[in-house]
N, C-alpha and C positions, 0 to 999 in steps of 0.2 A: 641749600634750598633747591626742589625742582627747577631741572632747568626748562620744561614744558610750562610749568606757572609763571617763571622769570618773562618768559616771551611773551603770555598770553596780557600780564601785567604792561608789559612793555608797549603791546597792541593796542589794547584797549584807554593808556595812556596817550599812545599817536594818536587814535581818534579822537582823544578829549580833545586833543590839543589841535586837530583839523576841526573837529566842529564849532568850538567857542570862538577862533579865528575867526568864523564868520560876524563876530556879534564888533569884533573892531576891525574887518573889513566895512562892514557896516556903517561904525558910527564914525572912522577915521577920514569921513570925505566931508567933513563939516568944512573945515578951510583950505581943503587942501584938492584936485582934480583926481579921477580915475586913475593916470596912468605915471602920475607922479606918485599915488600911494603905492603903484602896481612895481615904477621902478624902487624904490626907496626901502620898502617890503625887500625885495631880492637883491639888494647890495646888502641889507643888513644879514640876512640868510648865508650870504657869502662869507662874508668877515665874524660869521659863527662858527662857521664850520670848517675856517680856514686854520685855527688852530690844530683843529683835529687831524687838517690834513698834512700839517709838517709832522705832529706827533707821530702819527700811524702810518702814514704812506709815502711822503715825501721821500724818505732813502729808497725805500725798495722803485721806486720806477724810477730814482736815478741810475739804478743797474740795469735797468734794462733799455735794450735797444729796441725804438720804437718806431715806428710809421706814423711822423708827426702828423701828415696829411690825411692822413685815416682819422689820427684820432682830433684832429681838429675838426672835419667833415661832419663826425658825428655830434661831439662836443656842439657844434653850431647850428647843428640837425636839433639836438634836445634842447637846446636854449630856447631855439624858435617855438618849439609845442609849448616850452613851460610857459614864455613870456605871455603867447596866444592862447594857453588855455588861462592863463592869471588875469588877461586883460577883460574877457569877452565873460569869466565871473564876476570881477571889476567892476563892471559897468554893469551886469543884470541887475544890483543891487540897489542901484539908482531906478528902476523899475519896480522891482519884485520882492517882494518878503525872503527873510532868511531862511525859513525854512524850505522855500520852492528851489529859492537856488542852490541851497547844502543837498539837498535832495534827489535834484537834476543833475547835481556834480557825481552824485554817485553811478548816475546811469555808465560811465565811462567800464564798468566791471562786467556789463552786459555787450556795450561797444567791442572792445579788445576783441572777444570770438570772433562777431562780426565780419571786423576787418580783418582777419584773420582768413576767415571763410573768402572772404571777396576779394582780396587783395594777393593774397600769399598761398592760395589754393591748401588750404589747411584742413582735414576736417577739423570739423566742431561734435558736439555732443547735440541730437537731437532736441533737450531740453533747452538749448538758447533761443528755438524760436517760440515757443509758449510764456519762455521770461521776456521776452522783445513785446509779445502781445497782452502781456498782465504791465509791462511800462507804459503800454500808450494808454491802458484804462485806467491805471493811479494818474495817469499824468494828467489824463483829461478831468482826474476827479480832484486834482490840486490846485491846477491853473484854473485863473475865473476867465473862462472863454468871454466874458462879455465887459472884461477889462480888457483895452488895449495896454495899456502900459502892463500891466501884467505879463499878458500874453506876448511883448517883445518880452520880455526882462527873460521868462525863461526861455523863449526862443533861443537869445542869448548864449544861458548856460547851456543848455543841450548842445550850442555849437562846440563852446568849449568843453564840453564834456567828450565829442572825436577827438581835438587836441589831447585833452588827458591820453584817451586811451591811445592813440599813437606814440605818446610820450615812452607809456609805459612798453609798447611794443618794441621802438627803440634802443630802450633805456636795458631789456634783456637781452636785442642783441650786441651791444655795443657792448655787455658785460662778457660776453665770449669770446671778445678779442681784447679785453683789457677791464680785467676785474679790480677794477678798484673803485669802490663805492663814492666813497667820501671824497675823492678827488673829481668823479663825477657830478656828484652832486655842489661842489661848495663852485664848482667853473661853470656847470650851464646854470645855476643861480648870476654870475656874471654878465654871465652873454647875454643871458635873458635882461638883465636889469639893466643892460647897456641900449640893446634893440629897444626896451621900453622907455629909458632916457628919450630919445632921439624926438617920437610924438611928444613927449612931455613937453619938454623946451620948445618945440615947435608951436603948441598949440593952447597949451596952459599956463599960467604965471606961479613958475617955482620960483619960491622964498624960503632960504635957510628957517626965516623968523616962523614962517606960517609951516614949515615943517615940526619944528618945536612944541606947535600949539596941536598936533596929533602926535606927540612922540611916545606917549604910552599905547597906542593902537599899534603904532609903526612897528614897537619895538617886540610885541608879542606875536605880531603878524609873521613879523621879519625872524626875529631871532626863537622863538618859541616854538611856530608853527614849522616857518619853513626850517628852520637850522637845528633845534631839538629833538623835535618829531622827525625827521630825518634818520638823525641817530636811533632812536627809536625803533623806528622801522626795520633800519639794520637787523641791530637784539634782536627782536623780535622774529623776521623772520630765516632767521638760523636756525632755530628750533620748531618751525609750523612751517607745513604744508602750504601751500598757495593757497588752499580752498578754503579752509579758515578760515586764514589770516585777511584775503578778501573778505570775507564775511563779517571780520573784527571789524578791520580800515572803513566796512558803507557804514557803521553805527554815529562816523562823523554825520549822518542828514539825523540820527535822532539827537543827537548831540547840541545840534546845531537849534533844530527844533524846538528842544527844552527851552537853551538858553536864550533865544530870541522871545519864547510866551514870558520868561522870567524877567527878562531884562528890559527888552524892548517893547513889551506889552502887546504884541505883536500874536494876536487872537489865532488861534486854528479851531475854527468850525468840524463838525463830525464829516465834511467831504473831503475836508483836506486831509484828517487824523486815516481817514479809509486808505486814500488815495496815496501819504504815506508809508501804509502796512502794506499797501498792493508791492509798492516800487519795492520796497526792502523786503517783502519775501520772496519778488520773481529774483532779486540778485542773490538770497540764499539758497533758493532751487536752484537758480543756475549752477553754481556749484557745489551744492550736494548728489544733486541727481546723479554724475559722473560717477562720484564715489559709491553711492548706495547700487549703481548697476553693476562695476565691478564686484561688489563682496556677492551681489545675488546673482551672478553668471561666475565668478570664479576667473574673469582676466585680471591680465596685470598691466 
């Protein structure tokens, strides 16, 4: 079988599986608080992916010599984005429709340059500030400015959607000094779910029993989303470009979209269906545009 349809397959299955996530992040706070579904999510995400990690990885970075302090630094570094960009979608949900927040989350593909430009004196591609100003006009045509609670809820995600994209900025340099995937992934799911612990017990009433009574949300959130799709992602992008494959991973806000009008009854009017197509075609200019200027100037 192609291995460019194996990936694309692989892609467009991690986005099933990011966007439906939202419909039992969603309904999984009937008994249960924010940051207890937020810890509970990423312990199980860890203990998914922790098999994988004795299978695949465990020997090989037993031979190697490492800089535990480097890589704990980092490790601790992306625990923090994941935990903080998990919590602050988390909780918009308790505001905002799913499909604002799956939506808003994808802004983080538009973010990454950004910070990149401002932070790390990076160029960027001309095209990300025409994608930056087609996000603020879907956004403004999604959100109901004249709902408050709406209007935090995505406020919200948009924050967590810097955490995404810092995560992500991290998450490839920390692959330059220690590529291994799946051990990165299955340990700052840890750290993240620990950090998230800590408010939980503090400030919510965690019950084994009342965790029980959201364990099918938990366990799809947990183990499906974050610890399958995961893998996923891997596959997948071994064989696709970034530009793509970004392109694949934002289909999680139509994803998410569908299944919230399906499930959750959960209406999108023709402002928000617009406002929708705006976001998700300024994050497929954003990286197409690069690619289309190389073939029609001839760099590389």
């Amino acid at each position: 079988m192609n291995k460019s349809f194996i990936s694309i397959t692989c892609a467009v299955s991690c986005s099933f599986l990011w966007g439906t996530a939202f419909i039992a992040q969603d309904t999984g706070m009937d008994y249960i608080g924010p940051w207890t579904f937020s810890a509970a999510r990423l312990i199980l995400g860890f203990f998914a992916l922790l098999p994988f990690f004795f299978i695949f990885e465990f020997k090989k970075i037993k031979k190697l010599k490492l800089n535990f302090k480097v890589i704990f630094f980092y490790m601790f570094l992306l625990g923090f984005f994941l935990a903080s960009g998990n919590i602050f979608q988390q909780i918009s949900l308790i505001y905002t429709d799913v499909a604002n927040s799956a939506v808003f989350t994808v802004l983080y593909v538009i973010i990454v340059p950004v910070l990149a430009y401002f932070f790390f004196s990076k160029k960027i591609h001309k095209s990300v500030w025409p994608a930056v100003f087609l996000c603020l006009l879907g956004g403004l045509l999604l959100s109901e400015l004249d709902n408050y609670r709406v209007r935090l809820g995505d406020s919200l995600v948009i924050v967590g959607a810097f955490f995404w994209a810092l995560h992500i900025v991290y998450v490839s340099k920390f692959l330059k000094i220690f590529n291994f995937p799946i051990t990165i992934a299955a340990f700052q799911c840890l750290i993240a779910a620990i950090l998230s612990t800590i408010p939980a017990v503090s400030i919510e009433f965690v019950s084994f029993k009342l965790l029980t009574l959201e364990a099918r949300e938990l366990i799809y959130a947990g183990v499906l989303s974050s610890g399958i799709a995961f893998l996923l992602q891997i596959i997948a992008l071994q064989h696709l470009s970034p530009a793509p494959a970004a392109i694949i991973f934002s289909l999680e806000g139509v994803f998410a979209s569908i299944a919230a009008w399906l499930l959750l009854d959960q209406y999108l009017n023709e402002f928000k269906v617009l406002g929708i197509i705006i976001i998700l075609s300024a994050v497929i200019f954003s990286q197409l545009a690069p690619i289309y200027g190389k073939k029609i100037y001839g760099r590389n």
